[in-house]
C-alpha positions in Angstrom: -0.2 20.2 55.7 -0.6 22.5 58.7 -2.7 21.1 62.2 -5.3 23.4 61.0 -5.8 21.9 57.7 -5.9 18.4 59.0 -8.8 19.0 62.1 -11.0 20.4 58.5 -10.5 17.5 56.7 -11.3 15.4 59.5 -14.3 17.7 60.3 -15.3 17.2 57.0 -14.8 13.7 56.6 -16.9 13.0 59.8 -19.8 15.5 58.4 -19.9 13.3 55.5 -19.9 10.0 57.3 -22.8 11.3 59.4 -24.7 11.9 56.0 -23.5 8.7 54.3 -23.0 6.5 57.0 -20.0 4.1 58.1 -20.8 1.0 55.7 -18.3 0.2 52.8 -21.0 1.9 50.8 -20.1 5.1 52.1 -16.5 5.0 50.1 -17.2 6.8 46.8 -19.6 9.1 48.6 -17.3 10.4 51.0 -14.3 10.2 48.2 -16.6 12.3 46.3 -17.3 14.9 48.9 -13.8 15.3 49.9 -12.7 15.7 46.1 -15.5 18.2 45.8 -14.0 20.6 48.9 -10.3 19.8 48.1 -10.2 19.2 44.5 -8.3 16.2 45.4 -7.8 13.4 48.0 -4.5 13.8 50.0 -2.7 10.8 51.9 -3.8 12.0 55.1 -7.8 12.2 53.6 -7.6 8.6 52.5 -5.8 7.4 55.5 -9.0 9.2 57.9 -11.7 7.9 55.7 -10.2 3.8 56.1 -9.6 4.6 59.7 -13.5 6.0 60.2 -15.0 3.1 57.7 -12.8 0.7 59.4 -11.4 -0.7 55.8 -7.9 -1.1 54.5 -6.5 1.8 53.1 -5.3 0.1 50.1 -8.8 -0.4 49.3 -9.6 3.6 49.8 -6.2 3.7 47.3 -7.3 1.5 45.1 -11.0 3.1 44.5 -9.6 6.7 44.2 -6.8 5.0 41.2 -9.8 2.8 39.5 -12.0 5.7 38.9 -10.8 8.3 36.8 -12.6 11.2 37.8 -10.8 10.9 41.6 -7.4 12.8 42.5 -4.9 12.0 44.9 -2.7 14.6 43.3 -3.4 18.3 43.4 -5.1 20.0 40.6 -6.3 22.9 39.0 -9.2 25.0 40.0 -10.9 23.8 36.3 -10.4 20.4 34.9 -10.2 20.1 31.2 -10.7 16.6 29.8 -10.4 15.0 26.6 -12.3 11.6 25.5 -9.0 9.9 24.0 -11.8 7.1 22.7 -11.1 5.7 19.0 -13.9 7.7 17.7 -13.0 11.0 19.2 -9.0 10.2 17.6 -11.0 9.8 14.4 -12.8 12.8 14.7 -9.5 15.2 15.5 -8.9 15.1 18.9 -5.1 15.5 18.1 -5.9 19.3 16.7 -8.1 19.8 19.4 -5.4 18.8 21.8 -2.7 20.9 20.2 -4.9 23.9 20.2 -5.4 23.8 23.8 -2.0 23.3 24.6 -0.9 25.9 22.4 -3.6 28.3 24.0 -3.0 27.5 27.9 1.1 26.8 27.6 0.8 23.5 28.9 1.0 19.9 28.0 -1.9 17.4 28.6 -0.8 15.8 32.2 -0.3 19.7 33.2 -1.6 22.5 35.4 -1.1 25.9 34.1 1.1 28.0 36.4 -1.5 30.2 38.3 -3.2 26.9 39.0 -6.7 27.7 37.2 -6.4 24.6 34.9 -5.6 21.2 34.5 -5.5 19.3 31.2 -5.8 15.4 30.8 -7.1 13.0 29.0 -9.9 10.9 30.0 -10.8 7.1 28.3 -14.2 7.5 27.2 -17.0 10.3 27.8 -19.9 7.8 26.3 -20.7 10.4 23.7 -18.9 8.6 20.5 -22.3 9.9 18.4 -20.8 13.6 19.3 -17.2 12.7 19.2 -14.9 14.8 19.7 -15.7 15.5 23.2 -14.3 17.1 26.1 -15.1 17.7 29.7 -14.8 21.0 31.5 -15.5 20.3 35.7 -18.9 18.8 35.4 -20.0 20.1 32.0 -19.5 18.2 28.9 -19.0 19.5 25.6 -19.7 17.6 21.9 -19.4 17.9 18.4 -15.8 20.3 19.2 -13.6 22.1 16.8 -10.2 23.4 18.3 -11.7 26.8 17.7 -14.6 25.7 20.2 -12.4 23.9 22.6 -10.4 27.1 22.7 -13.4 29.6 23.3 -14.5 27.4 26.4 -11.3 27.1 27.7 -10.7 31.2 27.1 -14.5 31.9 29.6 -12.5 29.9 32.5 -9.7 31.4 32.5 
């Protein structure tokens, strides 16, 4: 990480604080606003953000590990989810999964080479009444085929 880099995250981190505040509270906030610029939340991030909320930072580790959608690992410009939920395995998740692996060249756990997507799986999207489900960035999709999964996947990319 170059000098450069590291005086933006710290700008960044300190805008944030000065929205959020410098209470515990402020964790998943500013976790979430540095995830949002950076896609993910390096060492040096989560080191900053328990130095500037004066708290541990095994407790800023142990947030970003708890909650799924955080990253302390880079990743892809998109990120492609799949509910892995009982109801979703029941519903063919497996086909769906093959299909997008087949499709994108990579294995669930992977980033496709030019870096434009990630796929992994995710525990539970809460939408077992639409099962299967994935999640692409923000947007979640229900009632999937691996012919659907595929044609969303295809309009990122």
């Amino acid at each position: 990480m170059f000098v450069e880099e590291k005086s933006d995250i710290i700008d960044e981190i300190d805008k944030l604080i000065a929205k959020y505040g410098r209470n515990r509270s402020a964790l998943l906030p500013v976790l979430h606003g540095i995830q949002k610029k950076y896609r993910y939340i390096s060492d040096f991030a989560q080191q900053e953000i328990a130095k500037k909320l004066n708290i541990h930072p095994v407790e800023v580790y142990s947030v970003i590990t708890f909650y799924s959608f955080l990253n302390k690992e880079p990743k892809g410009r998109n990120l492609v989810r799949i509910c892995k939920s009982i109801v979703c395995d029941m519903k063919g998740k497996d086909a769906i999964v093959k299909a997008l692996e087949r499709e994108l060249g990579i294995k669930m756990g992977e980033t496709t080479k030019d870096k434009k997507i990630t796929l992994e799986y995710l525990n539970c999207l809460g939408l077992c009444d639409k099962a299967p489900a994935m999640a692409i960035n923000d947007r979640v999709y229900t009632n999937l085929t691996p012919e659907k999964a595929v044609e969303l996947v295809n309009k990122i990319k």
